[in-house]
PyMOL commands that place a pseudoatom at each C-alpha (Angstrom):
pseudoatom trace, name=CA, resn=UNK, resi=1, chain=A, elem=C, hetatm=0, pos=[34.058, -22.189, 21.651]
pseudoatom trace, name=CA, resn=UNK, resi=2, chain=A, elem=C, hetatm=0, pos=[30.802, -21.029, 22.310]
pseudoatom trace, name=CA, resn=UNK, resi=3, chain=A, elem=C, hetatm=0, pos=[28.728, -19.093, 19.824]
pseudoatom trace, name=CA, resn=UNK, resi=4, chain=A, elem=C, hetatm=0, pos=[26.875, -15.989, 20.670]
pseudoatom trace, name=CA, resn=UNK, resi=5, chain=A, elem=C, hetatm=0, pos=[23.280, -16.000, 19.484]
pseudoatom trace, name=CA, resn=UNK, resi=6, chain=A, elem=C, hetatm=0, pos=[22.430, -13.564, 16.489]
pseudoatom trace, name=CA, resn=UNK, resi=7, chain=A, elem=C, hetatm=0, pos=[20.125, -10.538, 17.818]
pseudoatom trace, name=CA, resn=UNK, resi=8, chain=A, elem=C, hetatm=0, pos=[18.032, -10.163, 14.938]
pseudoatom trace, name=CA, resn=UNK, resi=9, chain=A, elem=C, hetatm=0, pos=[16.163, -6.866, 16.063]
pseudoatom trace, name=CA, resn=UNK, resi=10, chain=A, elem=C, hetatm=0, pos=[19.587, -5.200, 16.496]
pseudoatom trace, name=CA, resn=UNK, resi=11, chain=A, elem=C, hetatm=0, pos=[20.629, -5.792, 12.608]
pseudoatom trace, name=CA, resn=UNK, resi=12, chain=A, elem=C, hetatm=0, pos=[21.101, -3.279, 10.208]
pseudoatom trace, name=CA, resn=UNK, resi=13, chain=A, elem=C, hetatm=0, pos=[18.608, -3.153, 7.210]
pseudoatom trace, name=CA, resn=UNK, resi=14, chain=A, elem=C, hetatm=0, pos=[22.073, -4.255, 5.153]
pseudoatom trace, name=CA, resn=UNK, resi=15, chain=A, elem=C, hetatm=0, pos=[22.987, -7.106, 7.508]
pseudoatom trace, name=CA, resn=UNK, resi=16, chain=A, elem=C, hetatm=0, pos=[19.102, -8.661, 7.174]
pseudoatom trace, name=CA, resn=UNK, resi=17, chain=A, elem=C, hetatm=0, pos=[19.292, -8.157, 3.838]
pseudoatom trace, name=CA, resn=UNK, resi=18, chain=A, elem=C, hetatm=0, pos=[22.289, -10.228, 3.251]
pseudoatom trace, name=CA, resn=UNK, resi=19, chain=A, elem=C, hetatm=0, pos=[20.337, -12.749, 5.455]
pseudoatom trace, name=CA, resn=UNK, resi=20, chain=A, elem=C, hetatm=0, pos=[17.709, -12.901, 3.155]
pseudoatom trace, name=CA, resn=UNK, resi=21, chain=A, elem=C, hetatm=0, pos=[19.696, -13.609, 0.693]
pseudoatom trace, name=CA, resn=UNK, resi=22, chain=A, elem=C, hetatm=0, pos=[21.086, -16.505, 2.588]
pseudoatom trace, name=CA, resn=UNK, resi=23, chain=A, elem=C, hetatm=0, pos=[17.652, -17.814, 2.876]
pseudoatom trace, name=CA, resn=UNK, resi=24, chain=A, elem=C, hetatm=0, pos=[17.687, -17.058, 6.582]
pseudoatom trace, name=CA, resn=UNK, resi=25, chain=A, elem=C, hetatm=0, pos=[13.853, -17.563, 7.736]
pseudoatom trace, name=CA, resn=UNK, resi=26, chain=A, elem=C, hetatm=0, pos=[14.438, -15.542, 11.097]
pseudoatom trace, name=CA, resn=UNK, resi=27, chain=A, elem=C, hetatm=0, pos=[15.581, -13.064, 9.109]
pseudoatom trace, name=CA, resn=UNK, resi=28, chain=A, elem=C, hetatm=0, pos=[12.556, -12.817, 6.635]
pseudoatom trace, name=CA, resn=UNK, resi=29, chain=A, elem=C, hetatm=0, pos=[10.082, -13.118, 9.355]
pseudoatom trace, name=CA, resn=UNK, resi=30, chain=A, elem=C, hetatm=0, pos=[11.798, -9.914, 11.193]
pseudoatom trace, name=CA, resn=UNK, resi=31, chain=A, elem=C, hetatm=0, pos=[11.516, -7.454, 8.043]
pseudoatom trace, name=CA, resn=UNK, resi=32, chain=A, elem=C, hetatm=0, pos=[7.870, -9.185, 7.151]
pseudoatom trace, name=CA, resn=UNK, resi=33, chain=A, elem=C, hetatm=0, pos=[6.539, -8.606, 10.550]
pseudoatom trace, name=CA, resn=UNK, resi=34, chain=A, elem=C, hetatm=0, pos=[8.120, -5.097, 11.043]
pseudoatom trace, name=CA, resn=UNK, resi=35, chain=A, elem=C, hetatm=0, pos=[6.663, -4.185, 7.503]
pseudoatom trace, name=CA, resn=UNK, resi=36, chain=A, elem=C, hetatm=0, pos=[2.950, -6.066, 7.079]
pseudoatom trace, name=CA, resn=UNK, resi=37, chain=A, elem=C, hetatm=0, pos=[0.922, -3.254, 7.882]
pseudoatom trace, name=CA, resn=UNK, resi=38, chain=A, elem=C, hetatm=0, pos=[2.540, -0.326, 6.237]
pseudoatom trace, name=CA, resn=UNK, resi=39, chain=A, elem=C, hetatm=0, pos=[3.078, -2.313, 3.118]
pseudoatom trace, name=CA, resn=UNK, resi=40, chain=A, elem=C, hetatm=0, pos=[-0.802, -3.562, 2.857]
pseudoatom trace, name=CA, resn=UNK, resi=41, chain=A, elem=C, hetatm=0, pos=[-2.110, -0.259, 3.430]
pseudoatom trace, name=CA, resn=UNK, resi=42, chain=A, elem=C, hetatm=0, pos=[0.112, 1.419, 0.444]
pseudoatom trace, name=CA, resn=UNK, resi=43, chain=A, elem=C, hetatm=0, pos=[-1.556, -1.775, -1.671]
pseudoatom trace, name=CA, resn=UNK, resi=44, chain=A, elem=C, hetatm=0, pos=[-4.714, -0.907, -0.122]
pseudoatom trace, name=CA, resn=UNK, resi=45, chain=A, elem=C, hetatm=0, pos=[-4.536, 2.701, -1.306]
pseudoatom trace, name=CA, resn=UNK, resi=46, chain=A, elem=C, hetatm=0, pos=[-4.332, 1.829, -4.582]
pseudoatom trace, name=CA, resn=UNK, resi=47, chain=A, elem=C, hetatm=0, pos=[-6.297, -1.511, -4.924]
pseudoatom trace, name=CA, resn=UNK, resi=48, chain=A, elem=C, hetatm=0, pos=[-9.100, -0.117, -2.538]
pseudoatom trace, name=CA, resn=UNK, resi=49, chain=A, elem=C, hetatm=0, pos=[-9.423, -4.402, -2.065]
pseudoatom trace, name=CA, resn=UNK, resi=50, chain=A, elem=C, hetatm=0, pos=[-8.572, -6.336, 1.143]
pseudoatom trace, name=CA, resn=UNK, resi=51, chain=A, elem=C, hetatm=0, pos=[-8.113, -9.553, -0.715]
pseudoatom trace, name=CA, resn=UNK, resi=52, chain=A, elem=C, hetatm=0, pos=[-6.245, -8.026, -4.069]
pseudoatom trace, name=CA, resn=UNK, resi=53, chain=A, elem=C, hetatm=0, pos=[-4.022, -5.771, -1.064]
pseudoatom trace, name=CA, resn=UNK, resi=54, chain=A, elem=C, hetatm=0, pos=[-2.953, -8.948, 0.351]
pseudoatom trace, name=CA, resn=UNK, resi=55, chain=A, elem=C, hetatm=0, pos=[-1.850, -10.337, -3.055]
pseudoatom trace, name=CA, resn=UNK, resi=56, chain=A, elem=C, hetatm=0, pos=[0.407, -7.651, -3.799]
pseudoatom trace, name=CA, resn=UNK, resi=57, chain=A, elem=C, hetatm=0, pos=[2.024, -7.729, -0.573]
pseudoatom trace, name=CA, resn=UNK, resi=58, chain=A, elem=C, hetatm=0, pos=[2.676, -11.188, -1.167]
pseudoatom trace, name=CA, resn=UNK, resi=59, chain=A, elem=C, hetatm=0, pos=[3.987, -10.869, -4.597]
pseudoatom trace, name=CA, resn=UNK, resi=60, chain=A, elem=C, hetatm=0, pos=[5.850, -7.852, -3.531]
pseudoatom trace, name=CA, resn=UNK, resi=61, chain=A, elem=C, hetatm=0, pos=[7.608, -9.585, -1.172]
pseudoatom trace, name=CA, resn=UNK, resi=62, chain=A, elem=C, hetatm=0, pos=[8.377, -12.314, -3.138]
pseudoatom trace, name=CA, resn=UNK, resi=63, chain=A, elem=C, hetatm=0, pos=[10.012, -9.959, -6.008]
pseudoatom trace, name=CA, resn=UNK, resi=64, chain=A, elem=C, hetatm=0, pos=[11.924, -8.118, -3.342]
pseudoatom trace, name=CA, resn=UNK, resi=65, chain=A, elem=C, hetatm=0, pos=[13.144, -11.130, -1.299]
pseudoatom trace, name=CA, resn=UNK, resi=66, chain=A, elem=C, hetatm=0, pos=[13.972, -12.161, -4.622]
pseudoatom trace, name=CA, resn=UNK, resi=67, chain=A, elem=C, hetatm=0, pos=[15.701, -9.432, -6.062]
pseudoatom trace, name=CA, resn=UNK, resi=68, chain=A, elem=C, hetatm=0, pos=[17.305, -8.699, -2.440]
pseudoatom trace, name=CA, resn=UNK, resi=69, chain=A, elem=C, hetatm=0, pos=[20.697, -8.525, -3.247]
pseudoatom trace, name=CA, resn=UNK, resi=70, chain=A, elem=C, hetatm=0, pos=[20.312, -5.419, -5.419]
pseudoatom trace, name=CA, resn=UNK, resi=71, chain=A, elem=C, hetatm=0, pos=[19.468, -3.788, -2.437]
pseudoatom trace, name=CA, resn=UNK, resi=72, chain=A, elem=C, hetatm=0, pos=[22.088, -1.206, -1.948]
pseudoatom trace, name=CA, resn=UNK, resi=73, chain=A, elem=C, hetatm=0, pos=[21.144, 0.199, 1.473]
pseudoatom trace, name=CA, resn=UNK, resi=74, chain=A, elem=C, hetatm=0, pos=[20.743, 3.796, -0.161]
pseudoatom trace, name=CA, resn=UNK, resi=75, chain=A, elem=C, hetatm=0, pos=[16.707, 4.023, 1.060]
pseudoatom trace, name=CA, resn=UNK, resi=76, chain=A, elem=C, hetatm=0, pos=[15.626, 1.891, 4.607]
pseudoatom trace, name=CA, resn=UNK, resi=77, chain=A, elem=C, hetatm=0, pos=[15.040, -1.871, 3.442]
pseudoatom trace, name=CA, resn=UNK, resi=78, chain=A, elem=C, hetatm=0, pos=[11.262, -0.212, 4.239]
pseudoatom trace, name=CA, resn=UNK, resi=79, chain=A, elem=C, hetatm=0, pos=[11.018, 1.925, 1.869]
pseudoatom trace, name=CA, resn=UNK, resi=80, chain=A, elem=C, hetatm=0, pos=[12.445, -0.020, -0.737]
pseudoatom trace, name=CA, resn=UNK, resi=81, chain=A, elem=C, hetatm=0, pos=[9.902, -2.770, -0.109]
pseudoatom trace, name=CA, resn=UNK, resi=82, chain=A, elem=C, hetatm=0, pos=[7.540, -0.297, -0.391]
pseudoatom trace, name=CA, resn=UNK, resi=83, chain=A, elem=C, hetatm=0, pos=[7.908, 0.913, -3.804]
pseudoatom trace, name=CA, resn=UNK, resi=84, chain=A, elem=C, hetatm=0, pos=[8.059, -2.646, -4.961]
pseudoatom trace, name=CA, resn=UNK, resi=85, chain=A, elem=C, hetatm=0, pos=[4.535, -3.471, -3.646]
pseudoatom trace, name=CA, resn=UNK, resi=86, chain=A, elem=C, hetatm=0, pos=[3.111, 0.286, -4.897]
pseudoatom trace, name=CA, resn=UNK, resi=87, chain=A, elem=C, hetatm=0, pos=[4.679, -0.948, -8.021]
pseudoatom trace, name=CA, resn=UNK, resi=88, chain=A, elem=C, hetatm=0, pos=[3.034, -4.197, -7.904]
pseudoatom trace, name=CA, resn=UNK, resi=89, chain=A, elem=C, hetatm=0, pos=[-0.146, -2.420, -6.637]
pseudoatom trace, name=CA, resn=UNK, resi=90, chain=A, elem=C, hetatm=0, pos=[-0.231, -0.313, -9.653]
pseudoatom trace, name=CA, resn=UNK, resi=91, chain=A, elem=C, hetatm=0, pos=[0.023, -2.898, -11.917]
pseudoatom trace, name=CA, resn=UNK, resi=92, chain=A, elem=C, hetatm=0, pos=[-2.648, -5.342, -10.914]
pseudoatom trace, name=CA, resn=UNK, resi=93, chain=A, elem=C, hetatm=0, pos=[-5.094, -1.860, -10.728]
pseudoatom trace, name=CA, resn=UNK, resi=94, chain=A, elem=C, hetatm=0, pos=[-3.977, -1.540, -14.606]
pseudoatom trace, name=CA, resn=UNK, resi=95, chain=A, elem=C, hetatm=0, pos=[-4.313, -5.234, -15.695]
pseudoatom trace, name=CA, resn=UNK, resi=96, chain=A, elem=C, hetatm=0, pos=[-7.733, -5.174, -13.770]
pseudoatom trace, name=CA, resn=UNK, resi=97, chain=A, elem=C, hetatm=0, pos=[-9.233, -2.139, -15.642]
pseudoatom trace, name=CA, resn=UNK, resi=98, chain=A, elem=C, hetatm=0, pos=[-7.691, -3.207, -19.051]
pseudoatom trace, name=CA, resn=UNK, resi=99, chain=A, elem=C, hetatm=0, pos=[-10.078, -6.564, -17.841]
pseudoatom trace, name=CA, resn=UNK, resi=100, chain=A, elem=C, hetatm=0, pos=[-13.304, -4.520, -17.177]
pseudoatom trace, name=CA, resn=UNK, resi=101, chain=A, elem=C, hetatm=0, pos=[-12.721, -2.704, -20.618]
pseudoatom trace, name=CA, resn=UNK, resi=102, chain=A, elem=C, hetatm=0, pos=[-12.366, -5.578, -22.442]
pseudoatom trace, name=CA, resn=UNK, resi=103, chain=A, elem=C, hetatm=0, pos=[-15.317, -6.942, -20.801]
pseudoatom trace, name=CA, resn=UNK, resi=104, chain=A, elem=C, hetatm=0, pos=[-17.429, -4.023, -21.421]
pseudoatom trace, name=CA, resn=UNK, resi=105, chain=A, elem=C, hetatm=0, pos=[-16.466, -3.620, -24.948]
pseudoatom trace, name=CA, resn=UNK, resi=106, chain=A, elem=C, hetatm=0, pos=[-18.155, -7.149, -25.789]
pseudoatom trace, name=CA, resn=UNK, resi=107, chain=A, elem=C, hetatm=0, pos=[-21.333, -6.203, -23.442]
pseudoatom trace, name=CA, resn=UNK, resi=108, chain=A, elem=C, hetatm=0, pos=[-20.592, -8.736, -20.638]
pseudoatom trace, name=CA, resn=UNK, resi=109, chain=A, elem=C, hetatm=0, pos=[-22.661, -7.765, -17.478]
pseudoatom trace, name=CA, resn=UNK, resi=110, chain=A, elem=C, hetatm=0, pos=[-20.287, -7.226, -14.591]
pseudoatom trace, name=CA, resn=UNK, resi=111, chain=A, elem=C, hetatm=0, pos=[-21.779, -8.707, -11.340]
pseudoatom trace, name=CA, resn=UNK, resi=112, chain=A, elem=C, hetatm=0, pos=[-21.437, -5.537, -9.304]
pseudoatom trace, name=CA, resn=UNK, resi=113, chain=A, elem=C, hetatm=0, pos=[-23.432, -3.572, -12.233]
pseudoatom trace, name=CA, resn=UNK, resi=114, chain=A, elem=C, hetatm=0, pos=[-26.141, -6.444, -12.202]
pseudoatom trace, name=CA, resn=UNK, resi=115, chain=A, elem=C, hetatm=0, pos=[-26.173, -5.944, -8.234]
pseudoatom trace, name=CA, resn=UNK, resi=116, chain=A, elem=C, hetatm=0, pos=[-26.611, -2.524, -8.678]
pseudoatom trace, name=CA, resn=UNK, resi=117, chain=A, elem=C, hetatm=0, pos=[-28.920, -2.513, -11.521]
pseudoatom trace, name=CA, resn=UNK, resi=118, chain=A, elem=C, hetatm=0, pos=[-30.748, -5.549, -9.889]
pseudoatom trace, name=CA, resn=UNK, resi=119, chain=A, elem=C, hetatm=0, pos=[-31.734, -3.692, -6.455]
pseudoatom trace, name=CA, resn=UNK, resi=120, chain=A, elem=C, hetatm=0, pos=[-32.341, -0.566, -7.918]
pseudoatom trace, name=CA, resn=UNK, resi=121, chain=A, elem=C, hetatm=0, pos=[-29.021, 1.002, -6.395]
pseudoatom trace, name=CA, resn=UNK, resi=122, chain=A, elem=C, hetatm=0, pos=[-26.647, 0.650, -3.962]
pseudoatom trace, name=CA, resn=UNK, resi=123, chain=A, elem=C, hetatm=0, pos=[-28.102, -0.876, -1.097]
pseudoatom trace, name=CA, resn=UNK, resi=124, chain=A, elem=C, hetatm=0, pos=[-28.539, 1.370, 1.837]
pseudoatom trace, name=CA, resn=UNK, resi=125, chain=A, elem=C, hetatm=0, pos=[-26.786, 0.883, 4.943]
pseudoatom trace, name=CA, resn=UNK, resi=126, chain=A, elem=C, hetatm=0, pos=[-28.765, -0.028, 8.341]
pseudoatom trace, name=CA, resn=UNK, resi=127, chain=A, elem=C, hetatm=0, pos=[-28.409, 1.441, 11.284]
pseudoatom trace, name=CA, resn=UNK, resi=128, chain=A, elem=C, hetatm=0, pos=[-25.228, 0.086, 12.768]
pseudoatom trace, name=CA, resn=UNK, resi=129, chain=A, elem=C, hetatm=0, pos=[-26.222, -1.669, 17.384]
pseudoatom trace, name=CA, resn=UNK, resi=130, chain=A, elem=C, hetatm=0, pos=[-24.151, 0.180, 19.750]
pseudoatom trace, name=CA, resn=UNK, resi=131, chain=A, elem=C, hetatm=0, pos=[-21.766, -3.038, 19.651]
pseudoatom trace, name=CA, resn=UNK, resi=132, chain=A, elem=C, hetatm=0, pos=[-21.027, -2.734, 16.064]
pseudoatom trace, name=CA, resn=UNK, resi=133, chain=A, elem=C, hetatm=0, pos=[-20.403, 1.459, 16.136]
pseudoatom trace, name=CA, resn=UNK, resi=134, chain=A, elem=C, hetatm=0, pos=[-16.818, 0.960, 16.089]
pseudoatom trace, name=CA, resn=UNK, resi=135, chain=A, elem=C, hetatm=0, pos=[-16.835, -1.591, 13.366]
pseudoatom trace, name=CA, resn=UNK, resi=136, chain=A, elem=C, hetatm=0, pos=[-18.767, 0.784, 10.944]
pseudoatom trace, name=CA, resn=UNK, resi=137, chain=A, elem=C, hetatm=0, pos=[-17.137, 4.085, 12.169]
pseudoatom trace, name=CA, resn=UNK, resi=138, chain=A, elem=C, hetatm=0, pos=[-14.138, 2.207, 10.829]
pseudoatom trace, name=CA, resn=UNK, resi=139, chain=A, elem=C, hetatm=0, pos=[-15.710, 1.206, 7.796]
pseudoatom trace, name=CA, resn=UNK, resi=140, chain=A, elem=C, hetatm=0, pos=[-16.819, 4.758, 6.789]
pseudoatom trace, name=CA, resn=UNK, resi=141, chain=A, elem=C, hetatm=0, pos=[-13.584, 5.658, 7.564]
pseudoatom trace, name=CA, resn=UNK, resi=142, chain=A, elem=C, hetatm=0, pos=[-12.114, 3.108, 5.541]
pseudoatom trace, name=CA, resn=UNK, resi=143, chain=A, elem=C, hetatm=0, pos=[-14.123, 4.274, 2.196]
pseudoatom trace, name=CA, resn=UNK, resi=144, chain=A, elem=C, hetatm=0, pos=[-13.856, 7.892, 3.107]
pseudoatom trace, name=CA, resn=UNK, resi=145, chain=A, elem=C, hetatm=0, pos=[-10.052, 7.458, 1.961]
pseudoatom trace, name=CA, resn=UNK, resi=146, chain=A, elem=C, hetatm=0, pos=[-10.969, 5.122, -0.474]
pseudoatom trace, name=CA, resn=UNK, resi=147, chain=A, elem=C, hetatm=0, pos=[-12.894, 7.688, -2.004]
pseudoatom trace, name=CA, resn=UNK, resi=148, chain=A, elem=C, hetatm=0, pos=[-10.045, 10.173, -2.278]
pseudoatom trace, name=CA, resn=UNK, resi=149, chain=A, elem=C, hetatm=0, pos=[-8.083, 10.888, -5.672]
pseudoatom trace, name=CA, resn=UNK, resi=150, chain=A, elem=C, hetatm=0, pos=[-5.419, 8.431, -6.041]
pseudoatom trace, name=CA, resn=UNK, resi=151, chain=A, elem=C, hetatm=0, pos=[-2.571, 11.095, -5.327]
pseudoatom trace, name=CA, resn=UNK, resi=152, chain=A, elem=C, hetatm=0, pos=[-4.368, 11.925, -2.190]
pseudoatom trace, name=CA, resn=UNK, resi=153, chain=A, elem=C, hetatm=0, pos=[-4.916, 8.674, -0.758]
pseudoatom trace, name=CA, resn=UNK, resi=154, chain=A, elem=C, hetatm=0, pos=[-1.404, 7.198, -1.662]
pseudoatom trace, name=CA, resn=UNK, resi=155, chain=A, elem=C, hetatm=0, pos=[0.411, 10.112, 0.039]
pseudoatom trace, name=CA, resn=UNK, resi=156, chain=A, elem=C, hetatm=0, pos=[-1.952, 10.358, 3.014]
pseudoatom trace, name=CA, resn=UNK, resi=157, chain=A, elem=C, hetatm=0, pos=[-1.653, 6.667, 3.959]
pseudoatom trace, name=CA, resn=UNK, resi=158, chain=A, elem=C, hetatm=0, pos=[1.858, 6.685, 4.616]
pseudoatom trace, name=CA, resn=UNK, resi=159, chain=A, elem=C, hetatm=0, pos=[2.069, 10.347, 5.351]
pseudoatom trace, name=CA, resn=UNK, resi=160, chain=A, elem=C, hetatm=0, pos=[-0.959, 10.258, 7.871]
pseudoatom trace, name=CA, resn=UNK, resi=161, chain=A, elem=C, hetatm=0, pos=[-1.905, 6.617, 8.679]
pseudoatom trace, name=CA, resn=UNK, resi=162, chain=A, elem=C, hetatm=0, pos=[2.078, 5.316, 8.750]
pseudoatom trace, name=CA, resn=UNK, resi=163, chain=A, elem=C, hetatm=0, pos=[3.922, 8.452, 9.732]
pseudoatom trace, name=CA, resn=UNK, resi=164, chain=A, elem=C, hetatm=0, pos=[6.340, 8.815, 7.195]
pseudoatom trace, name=CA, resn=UNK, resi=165, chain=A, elem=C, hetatm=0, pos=[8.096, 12.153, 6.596]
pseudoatom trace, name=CA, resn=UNK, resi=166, chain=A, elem=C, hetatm=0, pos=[7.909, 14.225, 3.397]
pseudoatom trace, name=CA, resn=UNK, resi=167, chain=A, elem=C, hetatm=0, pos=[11.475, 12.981, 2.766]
pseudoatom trace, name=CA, resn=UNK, resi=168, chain=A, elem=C, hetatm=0, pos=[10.515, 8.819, 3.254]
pseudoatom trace, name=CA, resn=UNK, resi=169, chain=A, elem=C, hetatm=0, pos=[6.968, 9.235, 1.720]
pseudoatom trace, name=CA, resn=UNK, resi=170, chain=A, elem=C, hetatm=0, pos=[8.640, 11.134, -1.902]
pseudoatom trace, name=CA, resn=UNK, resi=171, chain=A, elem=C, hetatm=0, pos=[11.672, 8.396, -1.805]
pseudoatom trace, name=CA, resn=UNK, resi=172, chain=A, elem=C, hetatm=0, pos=[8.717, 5.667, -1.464]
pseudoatom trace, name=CA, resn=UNK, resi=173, chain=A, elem=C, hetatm=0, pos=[7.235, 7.304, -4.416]
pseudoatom trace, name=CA, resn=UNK, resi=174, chain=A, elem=C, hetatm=0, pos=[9.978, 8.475, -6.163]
pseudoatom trace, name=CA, resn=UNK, resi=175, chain=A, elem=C, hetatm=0, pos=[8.747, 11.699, -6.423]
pseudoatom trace, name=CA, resn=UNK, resi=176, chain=A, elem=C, hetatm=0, pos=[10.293, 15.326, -5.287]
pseudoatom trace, name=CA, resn=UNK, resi=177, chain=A, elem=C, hetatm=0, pos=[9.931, 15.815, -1.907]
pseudoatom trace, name=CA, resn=UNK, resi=178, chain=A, elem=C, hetatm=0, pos=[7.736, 19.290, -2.351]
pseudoatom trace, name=CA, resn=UNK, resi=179, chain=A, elem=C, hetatm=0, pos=[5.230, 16.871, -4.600]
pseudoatom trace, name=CA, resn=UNK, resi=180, chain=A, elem=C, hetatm=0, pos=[4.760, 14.852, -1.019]
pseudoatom trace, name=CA, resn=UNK, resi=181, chain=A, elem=C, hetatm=0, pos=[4.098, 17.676, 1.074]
pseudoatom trace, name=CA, resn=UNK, resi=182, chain=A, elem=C, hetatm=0, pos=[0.646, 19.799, 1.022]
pseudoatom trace, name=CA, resn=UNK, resi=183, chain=A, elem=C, hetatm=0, pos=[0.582, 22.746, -1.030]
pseudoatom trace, name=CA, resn=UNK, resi=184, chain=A, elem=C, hetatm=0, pos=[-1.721, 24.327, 1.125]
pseudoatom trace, name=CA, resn=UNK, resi=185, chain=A, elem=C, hetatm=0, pos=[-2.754, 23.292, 4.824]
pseudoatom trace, name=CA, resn=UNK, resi=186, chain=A, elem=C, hetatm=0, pos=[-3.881, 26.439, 6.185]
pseudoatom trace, name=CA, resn=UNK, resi=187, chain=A, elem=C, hetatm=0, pos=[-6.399, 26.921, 9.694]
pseudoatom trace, name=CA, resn=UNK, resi=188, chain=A, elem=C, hetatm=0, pos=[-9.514, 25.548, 8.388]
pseudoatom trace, name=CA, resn=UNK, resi=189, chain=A, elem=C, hetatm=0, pos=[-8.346, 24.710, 5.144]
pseudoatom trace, name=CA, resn=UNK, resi=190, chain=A, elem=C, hetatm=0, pos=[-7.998, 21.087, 3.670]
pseudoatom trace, name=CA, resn=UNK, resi=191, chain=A, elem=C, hetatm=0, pos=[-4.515, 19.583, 3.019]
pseudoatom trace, name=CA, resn=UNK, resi=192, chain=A, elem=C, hetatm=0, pos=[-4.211, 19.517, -0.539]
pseudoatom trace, name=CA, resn=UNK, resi=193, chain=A, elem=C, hetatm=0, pos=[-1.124, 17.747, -2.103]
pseudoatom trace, name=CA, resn=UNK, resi=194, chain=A, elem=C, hetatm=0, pos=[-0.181, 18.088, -5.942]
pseudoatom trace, name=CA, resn=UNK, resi=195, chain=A, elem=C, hetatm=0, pos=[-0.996, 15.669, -8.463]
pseudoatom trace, name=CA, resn=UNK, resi=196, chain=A, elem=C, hetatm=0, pos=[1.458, 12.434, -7.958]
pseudoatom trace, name=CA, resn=UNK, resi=197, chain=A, elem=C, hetatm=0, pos=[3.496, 11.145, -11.991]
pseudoatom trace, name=CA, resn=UNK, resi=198, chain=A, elem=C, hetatm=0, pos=[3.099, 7.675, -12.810]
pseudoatom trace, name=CA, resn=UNK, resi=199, chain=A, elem=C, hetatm=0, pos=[5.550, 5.934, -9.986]
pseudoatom trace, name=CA, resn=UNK, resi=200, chain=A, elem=C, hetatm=0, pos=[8.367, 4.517, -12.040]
pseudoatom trace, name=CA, resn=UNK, resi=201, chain=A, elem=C, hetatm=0, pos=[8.673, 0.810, -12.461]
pseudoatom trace, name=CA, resn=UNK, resi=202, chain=A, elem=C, hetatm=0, pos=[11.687, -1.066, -10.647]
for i in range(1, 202): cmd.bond("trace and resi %d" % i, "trace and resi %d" % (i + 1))
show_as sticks, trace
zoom trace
């Protein structure tokens, strides 16, 4: 008897998941690669920190892949990895400034102060060649949204950046769906979107 060879892209998000559980490699690499990039840019949104995003994708994954066979199929299998790494996200943002505090509370100079303090300021950006425009239009974009309120930035990175609808991005967050959506986005006025609660942990 011949057997028919498993079309992995074709599987529901259940069938993967019970993969996963089965340790099935082809399996993890399809929901990894289908879910990299949305999953470090909701890290990046809160960690505003390439390196510390790609940590809590990592660890995300590995509490999701390990806690895979509560997954129930009620969200997408992308959506529920993506509260676990937000939650994850969160976390390491509150362990980190719970860090600096305790740091600053016994007067220990923090090397981006002494930087700072050091050169008189932040330094001041050059003028970017005409080969590098792209790179630094992309890095002023970059800190543009890294400079937006948390609520904003969450909610516009995968509203904006990963195309989620009001109904995915408030079921990533676990939020009401009118708390996702703008409460104002009028001709020439700026999206605004209401203040986000603390995202519930898993």
């Amino acid at each position: 008897m011949t057997s028919v060879a498993l079309d992995y892209e074709t599987l529901t998000d259940i069938e993967l998941a019970k993969l996963i559980a089965q340790r099935d490699s082809l399996a993890v690499r399809v929901v990894t690669r289908r879910n990299n990039q949305r999953l470090y840019r909701t890290a990046w949104s809160v960690l505003k920190d390439r390196a510390d995003a790609e940590e809590a994708v990592q660890e995300g994954y590995l509490k999701g892949f390990a806690a895979i066979d509560s997954f129930a199929g009620v969200s997408s299998l992308s959506t529920w990895l993506t509260r676990i790494v937000l939650n994850e996200a969160l976390g390491r943002r509150r362990s980190a400034q719970r860090r600096i505090r305790l740091l600053r509370e016994h007067s220990i100079a923090l090397l981006d102060d002494y930087r700072e303090n050091l050169m008189g300021g932040p330094a001041a950006s050059s003028s970017p060649e005409a080969d590098a425009a792209r790179g630094q239009v992309a890095k002023l974009l970059e800190q543009a949204i890294a400079d937006l309120p948390e609520a904003f930035r969450i909610v516009f990175m995968l509203r904006e950046v990963e195309g989620l609808s009001v109904e995915e991005t408030a079921e990533a967050l676990q939020v009401p769906a009118q708390t996702a959506r703008p409460a104002s986005c009028g001709r020439g006025d700026a999206c605004r979107w209401p203040s986000l609660p603390p995202c519930r942990t898993l």
